[in-house]
DSSP file (Angstrom, degrees, kcal/mol; ACC not computed):
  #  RESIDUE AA STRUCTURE BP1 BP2  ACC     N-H-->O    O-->H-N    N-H-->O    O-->H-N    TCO  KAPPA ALPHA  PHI   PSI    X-CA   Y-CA   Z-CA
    1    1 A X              0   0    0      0, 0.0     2,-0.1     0, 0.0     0, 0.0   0.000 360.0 360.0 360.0 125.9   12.5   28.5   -8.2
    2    2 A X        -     0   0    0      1,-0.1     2,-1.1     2,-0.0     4,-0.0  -0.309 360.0-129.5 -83.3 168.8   10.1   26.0   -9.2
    3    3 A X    >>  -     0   0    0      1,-0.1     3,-2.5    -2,-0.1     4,-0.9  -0.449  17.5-170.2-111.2  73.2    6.9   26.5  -11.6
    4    4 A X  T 34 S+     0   0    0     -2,-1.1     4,-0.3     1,-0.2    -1,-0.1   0.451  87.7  53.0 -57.8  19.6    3.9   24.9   -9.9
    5    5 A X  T 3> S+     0   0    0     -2,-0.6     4,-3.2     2,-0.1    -1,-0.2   0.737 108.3  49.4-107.1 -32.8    1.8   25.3  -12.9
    6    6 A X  H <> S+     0   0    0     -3,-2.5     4,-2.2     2,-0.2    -2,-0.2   0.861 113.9  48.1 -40.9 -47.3    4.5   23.5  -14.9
    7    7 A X  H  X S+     0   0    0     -4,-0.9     4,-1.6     1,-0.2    -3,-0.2   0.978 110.3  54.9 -96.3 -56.0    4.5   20.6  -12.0
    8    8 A X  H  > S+     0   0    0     -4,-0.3     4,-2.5     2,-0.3     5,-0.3   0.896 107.7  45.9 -28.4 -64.1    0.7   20.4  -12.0
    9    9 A X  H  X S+     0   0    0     -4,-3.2     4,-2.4     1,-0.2    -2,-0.2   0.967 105.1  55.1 -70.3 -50.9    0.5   19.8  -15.3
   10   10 A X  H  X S+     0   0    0     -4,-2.2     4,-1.9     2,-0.2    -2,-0.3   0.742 107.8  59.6   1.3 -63.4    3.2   17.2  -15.5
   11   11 A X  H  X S+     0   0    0     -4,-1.6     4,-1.6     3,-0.2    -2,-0.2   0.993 108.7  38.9 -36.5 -79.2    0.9   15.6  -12.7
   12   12 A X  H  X S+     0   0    0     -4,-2.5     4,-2.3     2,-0.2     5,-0.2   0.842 115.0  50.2 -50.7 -32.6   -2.5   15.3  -14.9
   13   13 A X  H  X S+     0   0    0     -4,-2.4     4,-0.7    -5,-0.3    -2,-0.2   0.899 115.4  50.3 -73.7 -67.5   -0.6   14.2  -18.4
   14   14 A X  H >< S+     0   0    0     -4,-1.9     3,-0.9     1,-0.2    -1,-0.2   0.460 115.5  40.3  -3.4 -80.3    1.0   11.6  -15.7
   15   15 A X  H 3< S+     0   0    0     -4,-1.6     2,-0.5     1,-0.3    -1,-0.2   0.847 122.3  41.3 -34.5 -78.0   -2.6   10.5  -14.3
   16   16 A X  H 3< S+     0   0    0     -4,-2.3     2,-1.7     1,-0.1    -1,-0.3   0.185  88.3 112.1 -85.3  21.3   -4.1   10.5  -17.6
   17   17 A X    X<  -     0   0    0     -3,-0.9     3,-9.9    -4,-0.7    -1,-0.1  -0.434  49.8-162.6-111.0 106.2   -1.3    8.9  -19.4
   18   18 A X  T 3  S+     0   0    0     -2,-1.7    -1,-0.2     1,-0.3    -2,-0.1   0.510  84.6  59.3  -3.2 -49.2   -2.2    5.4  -20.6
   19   19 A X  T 3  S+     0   0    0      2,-0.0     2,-0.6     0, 0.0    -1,-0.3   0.284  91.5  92.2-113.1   2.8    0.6    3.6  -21.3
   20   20 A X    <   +     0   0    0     -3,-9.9    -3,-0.1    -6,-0.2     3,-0.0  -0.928  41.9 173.9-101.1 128.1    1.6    4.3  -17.3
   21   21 A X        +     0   0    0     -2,-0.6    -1,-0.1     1,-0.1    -3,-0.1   0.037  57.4  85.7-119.1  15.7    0.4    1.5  -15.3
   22   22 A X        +     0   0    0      2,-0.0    -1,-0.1     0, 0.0    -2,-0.0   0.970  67.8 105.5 -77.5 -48.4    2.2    2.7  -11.5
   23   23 A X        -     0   0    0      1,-0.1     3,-0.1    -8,-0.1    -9,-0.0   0.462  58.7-157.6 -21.9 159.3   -1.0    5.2  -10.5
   24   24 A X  S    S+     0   0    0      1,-0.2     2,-0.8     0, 0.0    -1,-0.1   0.548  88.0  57.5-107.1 -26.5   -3.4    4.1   -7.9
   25   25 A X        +     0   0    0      3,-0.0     2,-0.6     2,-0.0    -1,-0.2  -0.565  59.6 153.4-115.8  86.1   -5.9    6.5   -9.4
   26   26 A X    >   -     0   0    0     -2,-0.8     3,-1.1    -3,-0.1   -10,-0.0  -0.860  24.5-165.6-111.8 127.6   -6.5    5.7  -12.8
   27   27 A X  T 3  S+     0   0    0     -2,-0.6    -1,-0.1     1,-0.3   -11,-0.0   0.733  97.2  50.0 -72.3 -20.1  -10.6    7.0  -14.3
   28   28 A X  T 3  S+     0   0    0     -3,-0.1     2,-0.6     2,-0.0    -1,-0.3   0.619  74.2 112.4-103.7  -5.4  -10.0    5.0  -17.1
   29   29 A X    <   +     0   0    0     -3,-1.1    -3,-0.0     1,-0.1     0, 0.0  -0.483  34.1 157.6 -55.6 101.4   -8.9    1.7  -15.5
   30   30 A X        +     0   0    0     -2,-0.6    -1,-0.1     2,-0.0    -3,-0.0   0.331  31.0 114.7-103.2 -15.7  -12.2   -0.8  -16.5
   31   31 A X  S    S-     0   0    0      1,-0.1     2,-1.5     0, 0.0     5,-0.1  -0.306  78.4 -99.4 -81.4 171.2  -10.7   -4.1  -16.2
   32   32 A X        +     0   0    0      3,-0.0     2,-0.5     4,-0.0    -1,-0.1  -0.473  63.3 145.8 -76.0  83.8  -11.8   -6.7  -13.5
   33   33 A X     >  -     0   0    0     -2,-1.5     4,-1.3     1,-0.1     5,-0.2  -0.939  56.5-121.3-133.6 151.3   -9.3   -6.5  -10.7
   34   34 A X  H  > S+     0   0    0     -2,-0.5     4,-2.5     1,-0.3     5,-0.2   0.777 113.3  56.4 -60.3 -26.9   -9.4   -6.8   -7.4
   35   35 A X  H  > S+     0   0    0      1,-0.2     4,-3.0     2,-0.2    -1,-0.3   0.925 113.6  44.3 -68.5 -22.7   -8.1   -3.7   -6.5
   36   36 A X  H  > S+     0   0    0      1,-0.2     4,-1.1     2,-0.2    -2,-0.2   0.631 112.0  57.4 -81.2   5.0  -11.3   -2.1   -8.8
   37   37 A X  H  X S+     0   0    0     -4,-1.3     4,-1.8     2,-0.2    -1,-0.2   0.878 107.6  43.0 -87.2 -37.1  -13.4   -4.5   -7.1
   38   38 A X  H  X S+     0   0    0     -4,-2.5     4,-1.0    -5,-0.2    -2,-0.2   0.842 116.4  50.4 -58.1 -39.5  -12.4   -3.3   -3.9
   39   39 A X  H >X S+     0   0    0     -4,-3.0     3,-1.0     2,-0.2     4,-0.9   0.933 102.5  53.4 -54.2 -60.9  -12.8    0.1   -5.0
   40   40 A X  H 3X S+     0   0    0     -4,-1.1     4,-3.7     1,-0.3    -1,-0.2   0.699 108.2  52.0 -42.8 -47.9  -15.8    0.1   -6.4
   41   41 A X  H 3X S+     0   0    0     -4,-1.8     4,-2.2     2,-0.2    -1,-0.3   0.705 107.2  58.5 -69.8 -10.1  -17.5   -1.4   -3.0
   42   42 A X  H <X S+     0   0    0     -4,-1.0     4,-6.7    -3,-1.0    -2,-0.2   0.954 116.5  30.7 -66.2 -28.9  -15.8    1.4   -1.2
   43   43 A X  H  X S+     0   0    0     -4,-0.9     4,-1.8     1,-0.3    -2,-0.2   0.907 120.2  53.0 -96.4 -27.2  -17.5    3.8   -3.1
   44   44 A X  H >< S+     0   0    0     -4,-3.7     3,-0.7     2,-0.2     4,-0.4   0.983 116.1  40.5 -27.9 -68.3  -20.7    1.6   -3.7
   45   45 A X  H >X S+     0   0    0     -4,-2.2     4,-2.8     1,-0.3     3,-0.8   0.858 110.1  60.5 -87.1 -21.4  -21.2    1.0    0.0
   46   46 A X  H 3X S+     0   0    0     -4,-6.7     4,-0.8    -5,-0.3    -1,-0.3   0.951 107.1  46.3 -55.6 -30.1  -20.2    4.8    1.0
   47   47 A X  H << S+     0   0    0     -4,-1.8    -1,-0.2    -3,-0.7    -2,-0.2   0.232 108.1  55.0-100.7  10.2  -23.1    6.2   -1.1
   48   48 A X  H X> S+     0   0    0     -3,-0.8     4,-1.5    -4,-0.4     3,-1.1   0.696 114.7  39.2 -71.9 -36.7  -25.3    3.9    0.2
   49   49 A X  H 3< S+     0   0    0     -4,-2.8     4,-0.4     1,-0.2    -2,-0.3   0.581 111.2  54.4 -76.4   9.9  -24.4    5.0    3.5
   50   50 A X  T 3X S+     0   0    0     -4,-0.8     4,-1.0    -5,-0.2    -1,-0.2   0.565 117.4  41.2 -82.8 -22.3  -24.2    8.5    2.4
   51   51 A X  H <> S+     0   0    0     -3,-1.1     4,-1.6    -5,-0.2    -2,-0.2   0.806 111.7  55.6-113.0 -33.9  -28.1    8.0    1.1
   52   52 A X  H  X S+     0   0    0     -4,-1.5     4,-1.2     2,-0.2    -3,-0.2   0.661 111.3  43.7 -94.7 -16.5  -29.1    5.9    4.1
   53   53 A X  H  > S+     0   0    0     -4,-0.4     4,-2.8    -5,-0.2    -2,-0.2   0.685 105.6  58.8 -79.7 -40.6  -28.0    8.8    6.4
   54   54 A X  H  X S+     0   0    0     -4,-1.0     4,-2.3     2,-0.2    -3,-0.2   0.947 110.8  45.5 -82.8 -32.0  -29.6   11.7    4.3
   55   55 A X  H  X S+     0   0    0     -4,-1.6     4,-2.5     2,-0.2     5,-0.3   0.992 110.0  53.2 -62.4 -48.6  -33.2    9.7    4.9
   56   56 A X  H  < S+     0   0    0     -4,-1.2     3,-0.4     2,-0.2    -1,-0.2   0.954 110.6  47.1 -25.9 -59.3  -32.5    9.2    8.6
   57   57 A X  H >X S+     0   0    0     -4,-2.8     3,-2.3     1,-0.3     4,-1.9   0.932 119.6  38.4 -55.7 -49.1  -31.9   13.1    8.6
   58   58 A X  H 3< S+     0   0    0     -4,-2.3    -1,-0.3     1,-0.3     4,-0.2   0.408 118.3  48.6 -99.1  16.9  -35.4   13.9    6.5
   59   59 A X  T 3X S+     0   0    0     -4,-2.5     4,-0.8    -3,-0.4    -1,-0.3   0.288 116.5  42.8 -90.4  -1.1  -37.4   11.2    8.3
   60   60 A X  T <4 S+     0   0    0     -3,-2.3     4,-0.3    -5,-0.3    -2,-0.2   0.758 124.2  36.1-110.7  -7.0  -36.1   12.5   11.7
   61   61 A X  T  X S+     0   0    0     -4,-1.9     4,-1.3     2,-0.2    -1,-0.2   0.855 116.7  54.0 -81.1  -2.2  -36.6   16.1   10.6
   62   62 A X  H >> S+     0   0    0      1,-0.3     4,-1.8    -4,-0.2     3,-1.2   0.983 117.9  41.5 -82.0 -47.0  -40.2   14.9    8.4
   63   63 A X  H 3< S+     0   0    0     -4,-0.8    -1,-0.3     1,-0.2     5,-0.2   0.500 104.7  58.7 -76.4  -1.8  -41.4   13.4   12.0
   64   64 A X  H 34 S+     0   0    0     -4,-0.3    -1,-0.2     2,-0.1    -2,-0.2   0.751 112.1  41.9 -99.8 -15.8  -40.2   16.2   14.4
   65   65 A X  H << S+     0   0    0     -4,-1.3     2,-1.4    -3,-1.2    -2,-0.2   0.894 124.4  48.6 -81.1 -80.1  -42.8   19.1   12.1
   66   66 A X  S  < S-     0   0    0     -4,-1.8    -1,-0.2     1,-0.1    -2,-0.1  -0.532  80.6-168.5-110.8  89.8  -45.3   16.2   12.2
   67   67 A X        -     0   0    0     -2,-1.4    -3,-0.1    -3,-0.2    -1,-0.1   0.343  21.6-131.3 -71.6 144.4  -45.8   14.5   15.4
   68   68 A X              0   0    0     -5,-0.2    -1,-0.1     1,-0.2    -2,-0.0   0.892 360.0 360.0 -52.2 -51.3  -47.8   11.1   15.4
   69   69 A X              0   0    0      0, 0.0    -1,-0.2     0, 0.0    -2,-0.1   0.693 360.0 360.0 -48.8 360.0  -50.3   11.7   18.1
């Protein structure tokens, strides 16, 4: 029987271990590369659309309490 707290941790030291360069998801990865350039505009341009969505929402609720006319 395996020990999925055992196998879990194994996972993080993995992730967080330095000197392994296979990960896709590394937090500490800084250098200029295309894949972190691509990355960084996913996550750029989601949270602008995450931010352009939540004004939509409070301008359509801001304008439905307080009607123009």
């Amino acid at each position: 029987m395996k020990n999925p707290l055992k196998d879990a941790t194994v996972e993080i030291t993995f992730i967080y271990d330095p000197k392994a360069k296979i990960y896709p998801l590394d937090p500490f990865d800084t250098s200029i590369s295309l894949k972190n350039i691509i990355k960084g505009t996913l996550v750029g341009v989601s949270i602008f659309v995450l931010g352009i969505t939540i004004l939509i929402i409070f301008v359509a609720i801001y304008s439905a309490n307080n009607p123009v006319v």
